[in-house]
N, C-alpha and C positions, 0 to 999 in steps of 0.2 A: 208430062202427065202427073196429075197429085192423087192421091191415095188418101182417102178414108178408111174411117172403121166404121161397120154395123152388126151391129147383133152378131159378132166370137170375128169377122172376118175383115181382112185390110184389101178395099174395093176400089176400081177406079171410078173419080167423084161424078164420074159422066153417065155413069151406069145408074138404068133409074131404080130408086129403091122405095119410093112409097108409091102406094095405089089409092085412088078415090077413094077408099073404104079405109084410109087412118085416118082415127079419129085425132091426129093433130092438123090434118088437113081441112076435114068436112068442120069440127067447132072448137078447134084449138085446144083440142085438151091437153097438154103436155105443159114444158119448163124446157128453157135452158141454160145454161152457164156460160160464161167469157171469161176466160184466166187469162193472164199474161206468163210468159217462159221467156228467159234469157240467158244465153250463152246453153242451152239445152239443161236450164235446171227450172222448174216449175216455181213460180211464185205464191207461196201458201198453197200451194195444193190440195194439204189436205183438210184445209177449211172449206175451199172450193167443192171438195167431194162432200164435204160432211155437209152441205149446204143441198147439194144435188139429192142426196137422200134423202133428206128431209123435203124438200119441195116436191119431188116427185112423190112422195109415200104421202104427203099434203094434197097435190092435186091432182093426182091420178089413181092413187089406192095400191100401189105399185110401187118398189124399188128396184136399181139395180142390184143383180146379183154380186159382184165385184166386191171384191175387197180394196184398200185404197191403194195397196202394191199392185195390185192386176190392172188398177186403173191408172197410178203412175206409168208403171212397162208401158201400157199402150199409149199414152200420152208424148211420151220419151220414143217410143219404137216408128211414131206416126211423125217428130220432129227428125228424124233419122232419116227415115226413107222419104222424107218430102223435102232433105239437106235443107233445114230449117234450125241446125242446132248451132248456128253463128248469131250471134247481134239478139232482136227482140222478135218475140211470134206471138199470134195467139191463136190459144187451143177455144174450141167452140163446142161444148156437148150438150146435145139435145136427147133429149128422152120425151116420146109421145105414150098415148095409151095404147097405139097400134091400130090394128085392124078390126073392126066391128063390123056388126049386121045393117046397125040402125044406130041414129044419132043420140048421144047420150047413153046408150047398153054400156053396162060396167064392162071396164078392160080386164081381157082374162092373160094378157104378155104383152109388156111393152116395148117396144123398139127404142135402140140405143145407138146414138151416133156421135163420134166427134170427128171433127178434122180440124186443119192446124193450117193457118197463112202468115204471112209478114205481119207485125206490127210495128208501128213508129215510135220511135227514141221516146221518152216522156216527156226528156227534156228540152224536148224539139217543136213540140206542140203549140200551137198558137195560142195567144191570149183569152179566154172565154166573159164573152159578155151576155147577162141573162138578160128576162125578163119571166114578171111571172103572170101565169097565164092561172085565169079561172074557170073558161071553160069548159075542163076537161078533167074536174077531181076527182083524185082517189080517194076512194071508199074506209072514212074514219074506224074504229074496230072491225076492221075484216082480216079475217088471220090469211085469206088469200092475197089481199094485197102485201104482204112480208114476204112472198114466192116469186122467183123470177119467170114467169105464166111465159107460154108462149104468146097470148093478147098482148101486144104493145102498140094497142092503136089509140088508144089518149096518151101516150108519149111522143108518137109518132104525128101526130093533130097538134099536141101544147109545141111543137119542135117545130111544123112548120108557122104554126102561129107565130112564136116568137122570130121565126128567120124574114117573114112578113115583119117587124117592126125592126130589123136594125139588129136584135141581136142572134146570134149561133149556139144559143140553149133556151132551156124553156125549166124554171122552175114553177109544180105546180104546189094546187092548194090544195086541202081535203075538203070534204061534204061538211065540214063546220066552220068552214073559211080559215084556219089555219096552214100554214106551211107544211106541205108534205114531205115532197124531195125533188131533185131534179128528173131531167126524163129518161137520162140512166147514170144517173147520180145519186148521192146523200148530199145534204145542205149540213151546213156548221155553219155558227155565227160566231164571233168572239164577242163579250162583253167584260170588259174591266179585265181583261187580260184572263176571260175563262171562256172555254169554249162550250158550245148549248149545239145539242140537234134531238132533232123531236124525235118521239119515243115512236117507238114499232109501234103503239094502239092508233097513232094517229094516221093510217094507211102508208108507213111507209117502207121503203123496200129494204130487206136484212140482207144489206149489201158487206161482203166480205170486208173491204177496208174496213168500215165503219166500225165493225166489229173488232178490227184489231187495232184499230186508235183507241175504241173505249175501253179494250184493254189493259193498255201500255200507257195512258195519259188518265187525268182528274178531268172528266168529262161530264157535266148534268145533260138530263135525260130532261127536256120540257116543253112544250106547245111550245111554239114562235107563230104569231101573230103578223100579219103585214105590215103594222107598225115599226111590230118587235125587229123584223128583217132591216125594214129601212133605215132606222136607226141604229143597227149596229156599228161596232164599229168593222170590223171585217166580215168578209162573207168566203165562205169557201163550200167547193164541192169535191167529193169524195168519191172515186171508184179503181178498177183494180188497174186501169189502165195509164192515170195521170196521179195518183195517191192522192194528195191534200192541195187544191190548188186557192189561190186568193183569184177570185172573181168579183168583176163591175157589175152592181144593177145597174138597167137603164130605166 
């Protein structure tokens, strides 16, 4: 049996906890997060939370209560009792706006959940080969596409689309036909031995690595263009699960 958390309590995951009347069910209002843990220590964690804050107080009007100790403990206390504190796992929290009357009513308490499964080595991962897909663009200046929304059905569309041509990712475009991000990735291109990924205005997602490569490295910030992509000379995609990885277009 594995063990969750929801709203103060550590539940079993089989036990049902949302009703037709949450609003992350009826129109998706919520976010949520993917961290990686190894050897039961949290990987940035508290970028992960400080990200969670903000997205949820972004799209739902609403934060957790928690401090980032109260939300370590139970991240830690959930790799414990699920005997996930060996090798690699990953923690999963979701926050909705809860339960409403009617669709769209402001959330007056929102429900909070994580739980925690196996994850695989990084360095174990297969090769990724994209393709970019333009059917299904993110929306250029919207400060909701920077949020990890619960909606991931044009990631989930550009994904199978590209698994339909040959490759096993989908990078997409935005509404001005530039390069957005992967479809649950960031894009990096090297040029002249400097690496380039497009700025948050150009819909793309304010993904943890990302943040902490542009950090710690001399990183620009600039549109890439389909051209700009195909002719680079590397390409790589960025999340919290594979880090920095060198990926084929097809």
């Amino acid at each position: 049996m594995s063990l969750i958390f929801f709203n103060d309590d550590y539940i079993d995951e089989v036990k049902p906890i949302f009703t037709n009347l949450n609003s992350g069910i009826t129109t998706g209002i919520g976010i949520f997060d993917s961290m990686l843990a190894q050897d039961n220590k949290l990987i940035h964690g508290a970028e992960h939370y400080e990200r969670i804050l903000y997205d949820s107080e972004t799209v739902i009007g609403l934060k957790p209560r928690y401090s980032y100790k109260e939300f370590e403990k139970i991240c830690l206390d959930l790799l414990e009792k699920n005997k996930l504190t060996k090798g690699f796992a990953r923690i999963r929290t979701t926050v909705t706006g809860g339960e409403v009357n009617a669709p769209l009513t402001k959330s007056k308490k929102i429900d909070f959940l994580i739980s925690a499964g196996t994850a695989e080595n990084p360095e174990g991962l297969s090769d990724i080969k994209c393709a970019v897909i333009n059917e299904f663009p993110r929306i250029a200046r919207c400060v909701l596409e920077n949020c990890k929304r619960l909606d991931y059905t044009r990631s989930y569309a550009a994904r199978r689309k590209a698994e339909s041509m040959g490759a096993n990712e989908a990078i997409l475009t935005n509404t001005d036909g530039n390069i957005a991000c992967g479809a649950t990735s960031n894009v990096f291109i090297k040029e002249n031995g400097t690496l380039i990924t497009p700025p948050l205005n150009d819909g793309v997602l304010a993904g943890v690595t990302r943040k902490k490569l542009m950090e710690e490295r001399d990183i620009l910030e600039e549109s890439i263009s389909l051209d700009r992509l195909q002719n680079a000379d590397s390409i790589y995609l960025t999340n919290s699960f594979f880090g920095l990885r060198l990926v084929t277009l097809l």
